[in-house]
C-alpha positions in Angstrom: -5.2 22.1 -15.7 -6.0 18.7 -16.3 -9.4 18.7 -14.3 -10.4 21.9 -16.4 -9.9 20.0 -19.9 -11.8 17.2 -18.6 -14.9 19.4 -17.2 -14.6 21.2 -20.4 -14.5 17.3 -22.5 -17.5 16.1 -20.3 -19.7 19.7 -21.0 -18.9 19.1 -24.6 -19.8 16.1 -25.6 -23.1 16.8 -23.4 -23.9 19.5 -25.1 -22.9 17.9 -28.5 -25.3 15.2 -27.6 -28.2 17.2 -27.2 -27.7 19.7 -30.3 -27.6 16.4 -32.1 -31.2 14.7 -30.7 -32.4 18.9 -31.3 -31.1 18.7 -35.0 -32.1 15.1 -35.5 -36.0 16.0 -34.4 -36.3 19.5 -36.1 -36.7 21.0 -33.1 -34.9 24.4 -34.2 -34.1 25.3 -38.1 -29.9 24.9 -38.0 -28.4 28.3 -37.2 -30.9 28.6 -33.7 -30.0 25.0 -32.9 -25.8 26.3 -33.2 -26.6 29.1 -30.9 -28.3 27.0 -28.7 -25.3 24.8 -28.6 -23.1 27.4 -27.9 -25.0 29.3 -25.0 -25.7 25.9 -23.6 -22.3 25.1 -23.6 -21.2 27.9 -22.1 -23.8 27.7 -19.6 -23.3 24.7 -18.3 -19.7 25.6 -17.8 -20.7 28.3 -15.4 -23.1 26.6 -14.1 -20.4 23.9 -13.1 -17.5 26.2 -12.2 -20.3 28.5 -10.0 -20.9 25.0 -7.9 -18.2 23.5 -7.9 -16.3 27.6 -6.0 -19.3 27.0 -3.5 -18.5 23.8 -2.9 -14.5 24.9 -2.1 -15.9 27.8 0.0 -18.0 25.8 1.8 -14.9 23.5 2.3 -13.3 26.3 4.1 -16.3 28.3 5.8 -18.0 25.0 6.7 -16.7 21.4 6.5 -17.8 18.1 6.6 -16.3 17.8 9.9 -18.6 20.6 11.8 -21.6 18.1 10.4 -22.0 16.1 7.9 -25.9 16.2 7.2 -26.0 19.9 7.8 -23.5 20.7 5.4 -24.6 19.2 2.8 -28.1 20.4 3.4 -26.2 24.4 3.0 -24.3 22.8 -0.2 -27.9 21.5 -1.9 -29.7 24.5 -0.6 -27.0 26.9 -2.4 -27.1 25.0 -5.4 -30.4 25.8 -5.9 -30.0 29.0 -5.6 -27.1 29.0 -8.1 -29.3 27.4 -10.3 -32.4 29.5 -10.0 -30.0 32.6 -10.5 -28.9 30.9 -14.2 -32.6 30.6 -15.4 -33.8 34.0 -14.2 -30.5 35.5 -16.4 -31.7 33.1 -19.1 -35.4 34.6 -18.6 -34.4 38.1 -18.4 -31.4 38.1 -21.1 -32.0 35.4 -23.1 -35.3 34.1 -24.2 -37.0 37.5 -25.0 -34.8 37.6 -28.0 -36.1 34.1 -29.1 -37.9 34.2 -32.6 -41.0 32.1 -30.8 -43.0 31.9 -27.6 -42.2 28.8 -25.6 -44.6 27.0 -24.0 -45.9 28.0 -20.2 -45.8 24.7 -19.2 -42.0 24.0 -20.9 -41.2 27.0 -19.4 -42.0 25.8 -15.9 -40.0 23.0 -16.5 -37.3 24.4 -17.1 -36.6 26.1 -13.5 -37.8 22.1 -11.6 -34.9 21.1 -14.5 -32.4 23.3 -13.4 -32.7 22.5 -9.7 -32.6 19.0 -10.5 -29.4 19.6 -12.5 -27.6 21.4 -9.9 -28.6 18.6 -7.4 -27.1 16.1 -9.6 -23.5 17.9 -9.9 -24.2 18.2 -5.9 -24.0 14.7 -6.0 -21.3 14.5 -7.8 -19.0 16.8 -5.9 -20.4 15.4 -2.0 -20.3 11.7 -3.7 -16.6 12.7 -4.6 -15.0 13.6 -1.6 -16.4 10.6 0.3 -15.0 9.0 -2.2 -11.6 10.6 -1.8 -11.8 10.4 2.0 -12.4 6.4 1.4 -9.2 5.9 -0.9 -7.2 7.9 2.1 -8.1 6.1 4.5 -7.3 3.2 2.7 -3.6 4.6 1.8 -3.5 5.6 5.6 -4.6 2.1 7.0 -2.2 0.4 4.8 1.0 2.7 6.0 0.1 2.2 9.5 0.1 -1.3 8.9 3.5 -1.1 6.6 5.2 1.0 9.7 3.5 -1.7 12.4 5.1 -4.5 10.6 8.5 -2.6 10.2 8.5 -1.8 13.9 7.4 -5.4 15.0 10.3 -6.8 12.4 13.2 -4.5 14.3 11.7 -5.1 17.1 12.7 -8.9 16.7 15.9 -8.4 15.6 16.6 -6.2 18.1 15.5 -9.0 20.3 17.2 -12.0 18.7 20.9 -9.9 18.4 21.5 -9.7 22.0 20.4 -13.4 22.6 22.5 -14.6 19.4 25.1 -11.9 21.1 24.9 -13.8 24.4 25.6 -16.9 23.3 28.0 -16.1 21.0 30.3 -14.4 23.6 29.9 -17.1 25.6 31.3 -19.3 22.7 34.3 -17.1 22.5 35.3 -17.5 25.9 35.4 -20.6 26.0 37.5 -20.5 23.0 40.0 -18.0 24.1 41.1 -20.5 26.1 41.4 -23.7 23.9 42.2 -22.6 21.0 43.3 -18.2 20.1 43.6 -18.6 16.9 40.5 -20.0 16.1 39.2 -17.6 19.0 40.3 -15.0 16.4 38.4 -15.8 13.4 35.2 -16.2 15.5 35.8 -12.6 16.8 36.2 -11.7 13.5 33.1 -13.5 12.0 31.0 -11.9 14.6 32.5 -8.3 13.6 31.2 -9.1 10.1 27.8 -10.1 11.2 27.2 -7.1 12.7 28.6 -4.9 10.6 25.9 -6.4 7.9 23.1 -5.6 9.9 24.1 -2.1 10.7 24.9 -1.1 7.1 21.6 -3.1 5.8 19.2 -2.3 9.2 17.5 0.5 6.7 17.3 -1.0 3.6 13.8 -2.9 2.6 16.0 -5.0 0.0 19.2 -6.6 -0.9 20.1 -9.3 -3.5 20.0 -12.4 -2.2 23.8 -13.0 -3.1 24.6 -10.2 -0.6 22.8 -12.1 1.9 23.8 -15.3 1.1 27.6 -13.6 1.8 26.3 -12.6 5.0 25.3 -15.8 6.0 28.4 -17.7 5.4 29.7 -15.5 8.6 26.9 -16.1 10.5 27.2 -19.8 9.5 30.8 -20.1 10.5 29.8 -18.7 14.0 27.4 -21.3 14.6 29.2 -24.2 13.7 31.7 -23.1 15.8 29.5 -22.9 18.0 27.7 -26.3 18.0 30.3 -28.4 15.8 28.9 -31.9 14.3 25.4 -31.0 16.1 24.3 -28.1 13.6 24.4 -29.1 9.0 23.5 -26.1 6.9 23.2 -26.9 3.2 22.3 -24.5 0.5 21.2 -25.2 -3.0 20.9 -21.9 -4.9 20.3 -21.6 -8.2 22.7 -18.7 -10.3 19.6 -16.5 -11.5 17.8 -16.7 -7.9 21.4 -15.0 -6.7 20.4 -11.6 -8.1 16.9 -11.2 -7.1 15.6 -9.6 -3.9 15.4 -10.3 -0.5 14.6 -8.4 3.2 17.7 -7.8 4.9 18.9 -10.9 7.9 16.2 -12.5 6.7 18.0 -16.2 6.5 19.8 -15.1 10.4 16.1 -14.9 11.7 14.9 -18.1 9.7 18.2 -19.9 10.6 18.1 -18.7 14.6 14.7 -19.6 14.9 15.1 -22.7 13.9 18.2 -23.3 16.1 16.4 -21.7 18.8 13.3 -23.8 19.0 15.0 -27.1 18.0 17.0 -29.4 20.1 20.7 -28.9 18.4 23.1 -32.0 20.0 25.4 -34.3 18.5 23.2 -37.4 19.1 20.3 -35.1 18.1 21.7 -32.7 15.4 19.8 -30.4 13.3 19.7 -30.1 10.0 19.0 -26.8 7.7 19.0 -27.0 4.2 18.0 -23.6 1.8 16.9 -23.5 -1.4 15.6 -21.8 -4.3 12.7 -23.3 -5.8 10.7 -21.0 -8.4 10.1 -17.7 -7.1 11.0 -18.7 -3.3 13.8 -19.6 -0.9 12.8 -22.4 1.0 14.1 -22.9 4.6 13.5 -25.8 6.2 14.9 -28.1 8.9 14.3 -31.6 10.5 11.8 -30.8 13.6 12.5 -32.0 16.9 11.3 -29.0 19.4 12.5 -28.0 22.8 10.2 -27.7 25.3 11.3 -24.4 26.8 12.7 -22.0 24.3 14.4 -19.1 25.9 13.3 -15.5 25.2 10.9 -16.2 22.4 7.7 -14.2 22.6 6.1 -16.4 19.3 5.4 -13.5 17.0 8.9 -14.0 15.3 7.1 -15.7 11.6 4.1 -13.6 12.4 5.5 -9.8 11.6 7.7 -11.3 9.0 5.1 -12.4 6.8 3.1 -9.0 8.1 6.4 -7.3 6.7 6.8 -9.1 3.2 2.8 -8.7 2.7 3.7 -5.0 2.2 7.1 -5.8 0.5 5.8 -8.1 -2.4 2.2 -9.8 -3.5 3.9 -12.9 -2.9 3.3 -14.2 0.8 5.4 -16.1 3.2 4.1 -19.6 3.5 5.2 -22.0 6.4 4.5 -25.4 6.0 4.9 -27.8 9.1 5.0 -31.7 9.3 5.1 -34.2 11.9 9.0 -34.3 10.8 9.8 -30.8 8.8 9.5 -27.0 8.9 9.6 -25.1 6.2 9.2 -21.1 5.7 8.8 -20.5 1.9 10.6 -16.6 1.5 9.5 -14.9 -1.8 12.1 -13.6 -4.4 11.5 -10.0 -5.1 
């Protein structure tokens, strides 16, 4: 319905335009020049709606796909012949009832102009659908991409749980048997953690309160883990708590940082977070390892492929000879 009004707009004001120029010139005394506007109009309507049902045949009968250059050689050639089948109605029913001759040489004109017009909407239409196939492709490279990133960012947490796992249950062994009780919140903790990630491993956002909730498990787990060798600090500001973030975000930030850093008491690592502006800043003192177990370095990489589909903000990471920072935009 909509395309219809606007064919029926853009004929208009076409053929509004030209009665106009006719009535300006003289060309026709008034009443002639209104029944040229009116068959004009009318005309061109058919002329459009006749090219526009080969075009959909040919669509069916003979796409683009069979050949490009041969179909729309078919398309141009019929539209001639649509065209050459308006004028000769025009000549037959129409202009013997004119109150003047026209012109021979006018009238020869007329049938190079209607070819030319029916090439023109040809155009238009063949122009249209590349045009249509180009935005597609576009919408189709971009989803691919979106569902790449996705896939490469569960991918990693599917890869960094069972190492985290690993060394977690390790942790609890050991404190089973030095200290139950304690042994019993970490067991707890650790329920929690997951938990999170199962009931959020679908979700492209939470607030970043909810994660920050999250966290405090996960930070519990590693300080019992590593004691007086690991300092997490957080500085969050009260509005930055209710805007958006990507799900375990800060537990892939924080374990790659405690994963490619020495973490010892005569070494310890420090993590602070922080909303600045329209970011959560994570960064930590940097002292590598030299062999960092099962990291295959893409971790940062399909996390800022992931949040370029997520927001127009990017992630940034910013390194020093002393600091690493990852800059996560607030949705």
């Amino acid at each position: 319905m909509k395309r219809l009004a606007r064919t029926i707009g853009i004929i208009f004001l076409v053929t509004l335009v030209a009665y106009g120029v006719r009535l300006a010139s003289g060309q026709f005394e008034p009443r002639l020049n209104r029944i040229i506007f009116i068959v004009s109009f009318f005309l061109m309507f058919a002329s459009w709606e006749a090219l526009l049902f080969v075009n959909r045949m040919l669509n069916r009968w003979y796409p683009y796909e069979k050949g490009i250059v041969a179909r729309i050689a078919i398309q141009f050639v019929l539209g001639g012949v649509v065209a050459l089948f308006m004028r000769f109605l025009i000549y037959e029913f129409g202009e013997p009832f004119l109150p003047f001759a026209l012109d021979s040489m006018f009238l020869a004109a007329t049938w190079a102009l209607y070819i030319l017009a029916a090439s023109v909407i040809n155009s238009i239409l063949v122009t249209g659908y590349f045009i249509d196939r180009w935005k597609e492709s576009i919408v189709k490279t971009e989803r691919l991409e979106k569902e790449k990133a996705q896939v490469q960012f569960d991918n990693l947490k599917n890869q960094l749980n069972p190492h985290f796992l690993f060394n977690a249950l390790t942790s609890l062994n050991g404190l089973i048997a030095e200290d139950q009780r304690l042994a019993s919140q970490f067991l707890q903790q650790l329920s929690k953690v997951y938990r999170y990630v199962l009931q959020n491993k679908d979700k492209n956002f939470v607030t970043l309160q909810t994660e920050l909730d999250f966290i405090q498990n996960y930070i519990f787990l590693l300080e019992t883990r590593f004691g007086k060798a690991l300092t997490i600090r957080m500085d969050i500001r009260g509005d930055a708590r209710e805007r958006a973030i990507v799900p375990v975000t800060l537990q892939i930030l924080i374990e790659n940082a405690v994963k490619h850093n020495i973490v010892d008491k005569s070494s310890p690592l420090s993590i602070d977070i922080a909303s600045i502006g329209n970011y959560l800043i994570i960064s930590n003192n940097l002292q590598n390892r030299k062999l960092v177990e099962a990291s295959n370095k893409q971790g940062l990489d399909n996390l800022r492929s992931l949040y370029r589909f997520m927001t127009d903000n990017p992630v940034v990471v910013e390194q020093t000879d002393t600091r690493f920072a990852v800059k996560v935009p607030l949705v």
